[in-house]
DSSP file (Angstrom, degrees, kcal/mol; ACC not computed):
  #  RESIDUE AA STRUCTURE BP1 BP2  ACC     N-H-->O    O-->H-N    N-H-->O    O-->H-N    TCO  KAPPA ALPHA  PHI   PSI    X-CA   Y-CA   Z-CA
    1    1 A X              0   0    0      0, 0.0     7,-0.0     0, 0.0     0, 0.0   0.000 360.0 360.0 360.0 142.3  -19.4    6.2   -9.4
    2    2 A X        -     0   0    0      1,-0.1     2,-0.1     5,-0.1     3,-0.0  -0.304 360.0 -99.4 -74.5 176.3  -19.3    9.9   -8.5
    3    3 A X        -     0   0    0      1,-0.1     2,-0.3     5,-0.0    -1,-0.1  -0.124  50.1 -91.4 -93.0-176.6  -16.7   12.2   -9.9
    4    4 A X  S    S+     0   0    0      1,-0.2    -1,-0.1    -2,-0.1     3,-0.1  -0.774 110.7  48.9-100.2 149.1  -13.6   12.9   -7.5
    5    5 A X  S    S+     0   0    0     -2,-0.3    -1,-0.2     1,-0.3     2,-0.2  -0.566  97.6  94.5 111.6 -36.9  -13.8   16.0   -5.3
    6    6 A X  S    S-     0   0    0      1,-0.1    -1,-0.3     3,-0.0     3,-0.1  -0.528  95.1 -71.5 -88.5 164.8  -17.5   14.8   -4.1
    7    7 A X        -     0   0    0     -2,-0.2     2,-0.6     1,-0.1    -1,-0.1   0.030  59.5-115.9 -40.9 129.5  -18.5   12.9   -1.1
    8    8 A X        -     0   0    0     -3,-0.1     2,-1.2     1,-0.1    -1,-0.1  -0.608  22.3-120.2 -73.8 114.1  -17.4    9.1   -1.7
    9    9 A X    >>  -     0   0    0     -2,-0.6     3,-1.9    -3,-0.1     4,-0.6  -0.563  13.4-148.0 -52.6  70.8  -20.1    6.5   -2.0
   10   10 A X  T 34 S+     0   0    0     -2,-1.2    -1,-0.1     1,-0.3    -2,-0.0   0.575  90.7  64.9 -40.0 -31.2  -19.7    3.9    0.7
   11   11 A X  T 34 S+     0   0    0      1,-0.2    -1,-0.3     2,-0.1     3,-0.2   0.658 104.7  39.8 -79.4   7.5  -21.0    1.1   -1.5
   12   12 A X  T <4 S+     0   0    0     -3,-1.9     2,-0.5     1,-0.1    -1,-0.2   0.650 125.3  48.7-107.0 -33.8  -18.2    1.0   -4.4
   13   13 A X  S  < S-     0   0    0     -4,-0.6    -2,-0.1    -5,-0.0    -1,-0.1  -0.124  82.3-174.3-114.8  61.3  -15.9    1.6   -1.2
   14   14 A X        -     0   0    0     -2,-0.5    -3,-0.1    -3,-0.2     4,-0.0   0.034  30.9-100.0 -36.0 150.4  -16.9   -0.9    1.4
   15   15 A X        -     0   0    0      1,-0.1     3,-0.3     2,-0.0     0, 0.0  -0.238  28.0-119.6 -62.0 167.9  -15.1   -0.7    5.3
   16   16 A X  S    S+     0   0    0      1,-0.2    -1,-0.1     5,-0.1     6,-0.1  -0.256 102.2  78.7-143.6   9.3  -12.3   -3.1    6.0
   17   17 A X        +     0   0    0      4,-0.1    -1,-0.2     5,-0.0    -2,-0.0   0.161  51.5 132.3-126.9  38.0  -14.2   -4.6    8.9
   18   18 A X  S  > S-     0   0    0     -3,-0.3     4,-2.3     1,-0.1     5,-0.1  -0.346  70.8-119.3 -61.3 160.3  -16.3   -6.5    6.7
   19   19 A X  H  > S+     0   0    0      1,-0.3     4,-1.6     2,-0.2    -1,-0.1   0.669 116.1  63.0-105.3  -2.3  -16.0  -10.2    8.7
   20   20 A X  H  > S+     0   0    0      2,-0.2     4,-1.9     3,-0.1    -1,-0.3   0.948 108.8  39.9 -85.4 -27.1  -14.5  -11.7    5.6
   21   21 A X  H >> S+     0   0    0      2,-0.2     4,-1.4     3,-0.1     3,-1.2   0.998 107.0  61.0 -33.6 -72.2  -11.6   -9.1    6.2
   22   22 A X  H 3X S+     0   0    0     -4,-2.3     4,-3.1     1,-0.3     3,-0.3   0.787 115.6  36.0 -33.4 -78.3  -11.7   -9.7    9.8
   23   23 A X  H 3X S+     0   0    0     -4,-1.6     4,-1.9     1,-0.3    -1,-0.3   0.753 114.1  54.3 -21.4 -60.7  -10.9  -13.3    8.6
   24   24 A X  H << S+     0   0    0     -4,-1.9     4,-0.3    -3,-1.2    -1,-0.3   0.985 109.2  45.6 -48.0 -70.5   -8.6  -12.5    5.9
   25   25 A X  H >< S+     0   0    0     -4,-1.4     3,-1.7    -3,-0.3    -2,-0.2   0.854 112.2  55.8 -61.3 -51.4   -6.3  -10.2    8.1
   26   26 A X  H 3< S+     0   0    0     -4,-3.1    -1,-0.2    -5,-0.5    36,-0.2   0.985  98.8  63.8 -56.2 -59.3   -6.3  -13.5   11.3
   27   27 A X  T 3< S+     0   0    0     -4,-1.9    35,-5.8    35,-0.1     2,-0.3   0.711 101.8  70.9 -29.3 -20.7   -5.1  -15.8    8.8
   28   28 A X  B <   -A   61   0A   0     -3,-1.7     2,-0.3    -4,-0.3    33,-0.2  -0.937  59.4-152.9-138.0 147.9   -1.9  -13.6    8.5
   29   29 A X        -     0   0    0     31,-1.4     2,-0.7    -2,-0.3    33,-0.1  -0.731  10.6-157.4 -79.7 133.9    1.2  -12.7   10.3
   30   30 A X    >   -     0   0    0     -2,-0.3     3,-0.8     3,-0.1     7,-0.4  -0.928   2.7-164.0-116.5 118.9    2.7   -9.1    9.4
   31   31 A X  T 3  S+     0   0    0     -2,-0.7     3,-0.1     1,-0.2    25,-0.1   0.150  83.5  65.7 -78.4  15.3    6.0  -10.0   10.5
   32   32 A X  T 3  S+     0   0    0      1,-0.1     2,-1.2     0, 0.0    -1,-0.2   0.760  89.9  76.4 -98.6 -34.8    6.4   -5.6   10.4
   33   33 A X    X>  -     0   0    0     -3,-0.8     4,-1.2     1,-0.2     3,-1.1  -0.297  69.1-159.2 -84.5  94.7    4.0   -5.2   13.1
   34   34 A X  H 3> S+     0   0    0     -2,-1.2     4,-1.4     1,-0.2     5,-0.2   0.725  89.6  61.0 -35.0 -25.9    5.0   -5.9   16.9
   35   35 A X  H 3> S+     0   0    0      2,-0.2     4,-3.3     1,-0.2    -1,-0.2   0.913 111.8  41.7 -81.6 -41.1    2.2   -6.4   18.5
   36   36 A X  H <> S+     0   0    0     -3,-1.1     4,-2.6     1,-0.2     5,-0.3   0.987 116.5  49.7 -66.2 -48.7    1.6   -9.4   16.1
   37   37 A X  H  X S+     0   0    0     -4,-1.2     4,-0.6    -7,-0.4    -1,-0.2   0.679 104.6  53.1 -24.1 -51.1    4.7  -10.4   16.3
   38   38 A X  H  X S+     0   0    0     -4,-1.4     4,-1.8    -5,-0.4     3,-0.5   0.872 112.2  50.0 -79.7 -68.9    4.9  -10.3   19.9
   39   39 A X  H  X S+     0   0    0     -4,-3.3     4,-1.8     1,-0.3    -2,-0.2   0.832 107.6  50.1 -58.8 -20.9    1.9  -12.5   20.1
   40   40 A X  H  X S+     0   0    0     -4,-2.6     4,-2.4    -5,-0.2    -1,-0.3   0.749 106.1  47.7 -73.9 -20.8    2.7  -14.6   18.2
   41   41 A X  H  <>S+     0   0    0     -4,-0.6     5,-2.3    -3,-0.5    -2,-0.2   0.897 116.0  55.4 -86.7 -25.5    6.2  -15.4   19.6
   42   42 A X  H ><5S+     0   0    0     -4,-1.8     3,-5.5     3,-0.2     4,-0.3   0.975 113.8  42.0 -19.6 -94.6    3.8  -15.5   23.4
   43   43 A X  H 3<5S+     0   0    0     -4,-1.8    -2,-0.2     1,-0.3    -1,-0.1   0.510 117.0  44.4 -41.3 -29.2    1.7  -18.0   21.9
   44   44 A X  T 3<5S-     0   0    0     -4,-2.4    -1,-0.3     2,-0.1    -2,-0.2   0.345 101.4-128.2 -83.9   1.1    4.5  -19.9   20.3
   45   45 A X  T < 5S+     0   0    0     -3,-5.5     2,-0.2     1,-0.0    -3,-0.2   0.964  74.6 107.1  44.3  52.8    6.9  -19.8   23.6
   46   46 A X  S   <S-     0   0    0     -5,-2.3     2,-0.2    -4,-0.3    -2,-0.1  -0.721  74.2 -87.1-127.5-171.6    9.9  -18.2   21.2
   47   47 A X     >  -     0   0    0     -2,-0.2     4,-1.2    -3,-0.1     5,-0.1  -0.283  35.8-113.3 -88.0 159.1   11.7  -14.9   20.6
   48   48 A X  H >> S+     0   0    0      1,-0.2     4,-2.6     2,-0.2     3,-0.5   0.881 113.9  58.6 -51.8 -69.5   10.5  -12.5   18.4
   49   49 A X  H 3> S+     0   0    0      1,-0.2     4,-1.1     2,-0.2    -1,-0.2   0.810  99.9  52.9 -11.6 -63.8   13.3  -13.0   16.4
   50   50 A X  H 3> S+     0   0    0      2,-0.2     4,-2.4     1,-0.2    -1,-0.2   0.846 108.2  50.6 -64.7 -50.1   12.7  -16.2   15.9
   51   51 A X  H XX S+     0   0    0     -4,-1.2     4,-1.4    -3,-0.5     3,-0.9   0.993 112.3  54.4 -72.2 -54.2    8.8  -15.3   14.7
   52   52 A X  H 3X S+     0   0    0     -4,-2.6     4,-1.4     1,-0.3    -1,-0.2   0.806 107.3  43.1 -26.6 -50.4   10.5  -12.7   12.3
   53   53 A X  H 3X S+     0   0    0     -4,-1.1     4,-1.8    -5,-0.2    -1,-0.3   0.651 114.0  53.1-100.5 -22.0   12.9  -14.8   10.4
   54   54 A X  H XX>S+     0   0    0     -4,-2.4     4,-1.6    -3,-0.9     3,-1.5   0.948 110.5  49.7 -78.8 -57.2   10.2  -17.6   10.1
   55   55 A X  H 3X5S+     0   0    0     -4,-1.4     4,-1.5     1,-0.2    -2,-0.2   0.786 113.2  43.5   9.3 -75.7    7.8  -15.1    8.6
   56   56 A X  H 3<5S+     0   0    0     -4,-1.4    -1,-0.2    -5,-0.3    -2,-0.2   0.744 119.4  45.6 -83.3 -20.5   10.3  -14.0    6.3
   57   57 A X  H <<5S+     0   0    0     -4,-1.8    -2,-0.2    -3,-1.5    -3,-0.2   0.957 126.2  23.7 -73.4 -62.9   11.2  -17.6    5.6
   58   58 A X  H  <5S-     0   0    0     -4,-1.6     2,-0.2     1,-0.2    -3,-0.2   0.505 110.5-105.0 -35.3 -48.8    7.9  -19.2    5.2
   59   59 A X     << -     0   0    0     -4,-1.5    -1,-0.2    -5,-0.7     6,-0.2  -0.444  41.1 -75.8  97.1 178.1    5.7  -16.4    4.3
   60   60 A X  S    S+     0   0    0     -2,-0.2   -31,-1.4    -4,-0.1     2,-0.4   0.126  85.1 127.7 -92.4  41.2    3.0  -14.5    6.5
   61   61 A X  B  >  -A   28   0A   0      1,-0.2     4,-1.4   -33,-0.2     5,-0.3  -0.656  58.3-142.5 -66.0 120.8    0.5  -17.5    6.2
   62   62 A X  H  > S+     0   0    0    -35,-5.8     4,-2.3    -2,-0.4     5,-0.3   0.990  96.9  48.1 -59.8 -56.5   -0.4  -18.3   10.0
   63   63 A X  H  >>S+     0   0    0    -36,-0.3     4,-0.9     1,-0.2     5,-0.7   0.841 106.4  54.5 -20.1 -49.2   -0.5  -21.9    9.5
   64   64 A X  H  >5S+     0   0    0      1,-0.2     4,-0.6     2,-0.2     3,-0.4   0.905 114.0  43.3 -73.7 -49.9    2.6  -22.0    7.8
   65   65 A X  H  X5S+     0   0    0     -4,-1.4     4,-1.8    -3,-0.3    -1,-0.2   0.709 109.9  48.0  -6.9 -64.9    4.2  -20.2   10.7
   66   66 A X  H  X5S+     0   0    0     -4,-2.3     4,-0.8    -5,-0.3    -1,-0.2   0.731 111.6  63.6 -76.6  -9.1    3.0  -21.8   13.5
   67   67 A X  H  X5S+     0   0    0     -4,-0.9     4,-1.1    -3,-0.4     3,-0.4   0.801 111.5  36.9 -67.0 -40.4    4.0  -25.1   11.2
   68   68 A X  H  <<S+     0   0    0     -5,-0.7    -1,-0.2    -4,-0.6    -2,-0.2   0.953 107.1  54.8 -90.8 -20.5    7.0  -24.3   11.3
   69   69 A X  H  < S+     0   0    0     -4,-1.8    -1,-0.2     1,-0.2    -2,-0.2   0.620 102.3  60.8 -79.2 -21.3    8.0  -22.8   14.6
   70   70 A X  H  <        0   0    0     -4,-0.8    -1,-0.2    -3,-0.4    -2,-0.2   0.853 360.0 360.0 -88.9 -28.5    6.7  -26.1   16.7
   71   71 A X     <        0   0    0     -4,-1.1    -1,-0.2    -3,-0.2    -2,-0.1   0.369 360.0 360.0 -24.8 360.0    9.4  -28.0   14.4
């Protein structure tokens, strides 16, 4: 790896839109971000709220979420 001050070497630092990110990243809620939030609580017919506190209850798994919010 080069030293630090020179140009960074894309292959030790791969991009974040690799499609196993892409994957990684669907898989999960981040109960900080609204927009997810907000789609999920769409897709789930609740409040926002509601998607928030399961989140925080649950964990951000989407499965686990959507598990639990059709309850």
């Amino acid at each position: 790896m080069r030293r630090l001050g020179r140009k960074l070497n894309r292959r030790y630092f791969p991009t974040a839109n690799t499609s196993r990110g892409r994957a990684q990243d669907r898989a999960r809620v981040a109960g900080g971000q609204d927009h997810e939030v907000q789609y999920e609580a769409e897709k789930e017919r609740v409040s926002k709220s509601k998607v928030k506190e399961t989140v925080k209850k649950v964990g951000n798994s989407r499965k686990k979420v959507e598990a639990n919010l059709e309850k």
